[in-house]
N, C-alpha and C positions, 0 to 999 in steps of 0.2 A: 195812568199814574206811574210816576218814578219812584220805585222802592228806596231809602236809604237806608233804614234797619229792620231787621225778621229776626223773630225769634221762636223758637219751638219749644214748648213744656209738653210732661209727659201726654196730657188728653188734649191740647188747643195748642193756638199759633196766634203770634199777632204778626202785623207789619207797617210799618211807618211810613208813610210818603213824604215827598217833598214838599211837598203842598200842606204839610202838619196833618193830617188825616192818620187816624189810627185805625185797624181794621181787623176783627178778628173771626177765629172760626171754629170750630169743635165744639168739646163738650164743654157744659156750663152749667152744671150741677152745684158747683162751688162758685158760681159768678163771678169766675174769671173771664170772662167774654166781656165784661164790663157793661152789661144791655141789663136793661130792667125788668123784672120778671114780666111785669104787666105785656111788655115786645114781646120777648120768650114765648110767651103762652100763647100769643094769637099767630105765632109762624106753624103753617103748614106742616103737620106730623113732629112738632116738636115734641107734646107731651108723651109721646111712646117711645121716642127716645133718646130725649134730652141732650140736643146736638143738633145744632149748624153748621151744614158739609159746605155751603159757599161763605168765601169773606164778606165780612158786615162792618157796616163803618157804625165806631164806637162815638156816636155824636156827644153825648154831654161830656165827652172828653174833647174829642178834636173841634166842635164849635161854641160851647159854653165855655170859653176862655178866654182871656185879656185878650186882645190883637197882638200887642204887646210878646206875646208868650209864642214860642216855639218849641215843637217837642224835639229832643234830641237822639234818647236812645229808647227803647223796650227793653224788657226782662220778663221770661216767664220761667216759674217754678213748675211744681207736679200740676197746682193747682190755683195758680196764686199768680197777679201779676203786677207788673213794676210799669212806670213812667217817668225820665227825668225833662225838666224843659229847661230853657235858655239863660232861666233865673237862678237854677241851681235847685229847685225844689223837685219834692217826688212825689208821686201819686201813688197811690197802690187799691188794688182791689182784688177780690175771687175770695178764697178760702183762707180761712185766719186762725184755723183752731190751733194751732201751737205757736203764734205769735209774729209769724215770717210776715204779717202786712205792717207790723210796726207802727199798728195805732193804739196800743196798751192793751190789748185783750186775748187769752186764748179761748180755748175749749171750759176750762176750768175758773173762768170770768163768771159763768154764766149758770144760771140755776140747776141741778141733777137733771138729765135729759131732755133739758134744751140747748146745751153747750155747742152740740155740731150745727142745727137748726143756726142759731145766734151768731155764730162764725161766720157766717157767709157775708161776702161785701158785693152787692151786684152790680153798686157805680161807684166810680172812683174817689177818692179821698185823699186830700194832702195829709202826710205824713208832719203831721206841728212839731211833732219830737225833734224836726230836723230843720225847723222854719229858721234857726238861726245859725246853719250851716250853710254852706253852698256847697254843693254836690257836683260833683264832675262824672263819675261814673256809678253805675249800679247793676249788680249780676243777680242771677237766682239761682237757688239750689234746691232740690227738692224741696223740700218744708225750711228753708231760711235765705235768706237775702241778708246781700252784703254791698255798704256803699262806700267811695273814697269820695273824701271833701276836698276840696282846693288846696288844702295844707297838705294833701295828702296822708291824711291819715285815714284809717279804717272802720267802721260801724259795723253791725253786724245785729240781726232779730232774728230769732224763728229758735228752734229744736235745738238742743244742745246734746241730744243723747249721745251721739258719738261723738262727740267735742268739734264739728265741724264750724262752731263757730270761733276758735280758737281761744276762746275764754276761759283762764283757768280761776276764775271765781267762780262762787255760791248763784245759782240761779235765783232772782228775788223771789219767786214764784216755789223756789223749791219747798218739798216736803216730803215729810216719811209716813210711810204708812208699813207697818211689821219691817221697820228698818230697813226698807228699802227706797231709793228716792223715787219717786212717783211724777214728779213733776220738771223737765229740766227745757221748761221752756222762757224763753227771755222776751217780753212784751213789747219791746223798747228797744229802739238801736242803740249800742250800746259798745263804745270805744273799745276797739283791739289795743291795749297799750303799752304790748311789750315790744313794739319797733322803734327802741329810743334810739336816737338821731340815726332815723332810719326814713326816707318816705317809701308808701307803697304806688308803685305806678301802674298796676295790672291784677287784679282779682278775676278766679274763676274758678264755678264753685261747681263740683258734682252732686252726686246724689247724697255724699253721707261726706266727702272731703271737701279741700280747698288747696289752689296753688296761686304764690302770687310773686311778682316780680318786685324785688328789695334793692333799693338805692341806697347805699352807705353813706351820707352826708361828709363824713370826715376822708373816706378814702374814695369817693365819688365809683364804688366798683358796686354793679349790679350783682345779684344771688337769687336765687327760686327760692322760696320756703314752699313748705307742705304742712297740713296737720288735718286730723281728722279721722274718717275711718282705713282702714289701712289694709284688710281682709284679704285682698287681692294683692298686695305689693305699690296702690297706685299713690304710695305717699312716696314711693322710687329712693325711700330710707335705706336698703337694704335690707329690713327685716318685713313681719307681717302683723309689728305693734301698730295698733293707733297712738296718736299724739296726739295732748289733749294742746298743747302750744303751738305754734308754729315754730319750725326747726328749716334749716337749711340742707339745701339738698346735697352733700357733699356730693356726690359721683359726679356734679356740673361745677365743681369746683374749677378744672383745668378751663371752663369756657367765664371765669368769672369777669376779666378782663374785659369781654365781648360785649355785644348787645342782644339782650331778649329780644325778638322780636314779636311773638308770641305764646302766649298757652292756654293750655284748655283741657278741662277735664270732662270725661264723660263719665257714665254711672259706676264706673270701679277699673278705669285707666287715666291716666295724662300723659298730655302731649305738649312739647314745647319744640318755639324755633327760633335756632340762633344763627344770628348774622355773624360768622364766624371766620373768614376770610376775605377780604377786600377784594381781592386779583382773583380774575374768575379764571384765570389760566388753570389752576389747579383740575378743576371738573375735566379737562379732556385730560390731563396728567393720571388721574387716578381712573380712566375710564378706560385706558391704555392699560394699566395694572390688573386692571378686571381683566379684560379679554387674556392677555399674554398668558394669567394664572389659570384660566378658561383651557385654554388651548396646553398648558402642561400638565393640569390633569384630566385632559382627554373628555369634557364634557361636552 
């Protein structure tokens, strides 16, 4: 098999072939593996400890499907996992207790201690919320996913506690109990919509943040936003607020001009790469600078 996409969540892995084959492997407590418990249960030392160390192909995804249909990318979260195919729609399955599979349900859907039980999706499910978008890309984050549609615009489902889904509204789901919110999970993908005449061409989402690449429509100049948890420094604002909006990264101001090439967050850093000089003359120019400065102070 020729891999074209792999993706790593905190407990399991999937990976996509050429050949539309999906295939996964860890744990599966939350039925992110995408396999049926009834499989689960008759694999050799599963039940002691809940985990398949070889890849396994996820058939009622990669062959209960149109011919029609090809898968294009994976996404996995902590627990939870993502599928987009060729039509633009998504699948998602595994763990759903705070809303990140974006089929209307969390933890708190569901009757007083059966909520985590009830959360679990062990095969895949199209996402209807989104049947009348067309989807281009889709990322995961810890407990939320986030998707861009052909317009480029932004969605967003799962946990909203540290505002990593960039949403500065009311959670529908919200509520208080001894005044404090309880509940800040969003059911339902659910439009980012403060990028007016703005599209997003790049989402990547960490454990508690988000970093995405912003196209100006009127002055055609790209910019990073960040928003989310910030604990660490990794919203690279300069300070150690979180942002409950997305904000631009002023320090990449000077490379605004330029083009992203890419980013990517991981669980409380980000990292971006800019295509920042044309004429690669520069690299032996500045590599000369090192050494001569090397060599004046005597290291």
């Amino acid at each position: 098999n020729k891999i074209k996409d792999i993706s790593a969540g905190t407990v399991h892995s999937l990976a996509l072939t050429n050949d539309n084959q999906i295939f996964s492997w860890g744990s599966s407590q939350g039925g992110q593996l995408g396999l049926t418990e009834t499989y689960l249960l008759s694999q050799p030392g599963y039940k002691n400890s809940f985990v398949l160390s070889n890849p396994t192909l996820i058939e009622i995804i990669s062959k209960n499907h149109k011919i029609s249909e090809r898968f294009l990318k994976i996404g996995c979260g902590e627990a939870h996992s993502v599928a987009l195919n060729n039509k633009g729609k998504v699948y998602s399955w595994g763990f759903g207790s705070n809303g990140q599979l974006g089929l209307g349900f969390c933890e708190d859907s569901f009757e007083p201690g059966s909520g985590l039980y009830e959360s679990r999706r062990f095969t895949p499910e199209i996402i209807k919320y989104l049947e009348d978008e067309t989807i281009i890309d889709i990322k995961c984050g810890k407990t939320f996913t986030m998707f861009i549609n052909d317009k480029n615009e932004l969605y967003a489902c799962g946990v909203n506690d540290l505002n990593q889904l960039g949403l500065n509204e009311p959670c529908p789901k919200e509520h208080l109990i001894n005044k404090e919110v309880s509940c800040y999970d969003f059911v339902f993908p659910t439009k980012v919509d403060c990028f007016l005449n703005m599209k997003v061409l790049k989402v990547s989402c960490g454990e508690g943040h988000c970093l995405a690449v912003i196209k100006d429509l009127i002055s055609n100049i790209q910019t990073i936003w960040s928003w989310g948890n910030n604990n660490n420094g990794q919203l690279g604002q300069g300070s150690l607020v979180k942002k409950s909006t997305p904000n631009p990264i002023n320090y990449l101001s000077d490379y605004n001009s330029k083009k992203f090439d890419d980013i990517s967050c991981g669980g409380f850093h980000s990292l971006c790469l800019i295509k920042y000089r044309e004429n690669l003359n520069w690299i032996e120019d500045d590599y000369i600078k090192i050494i001569n400065t090397i060599d004046e102070i005597g290291i």
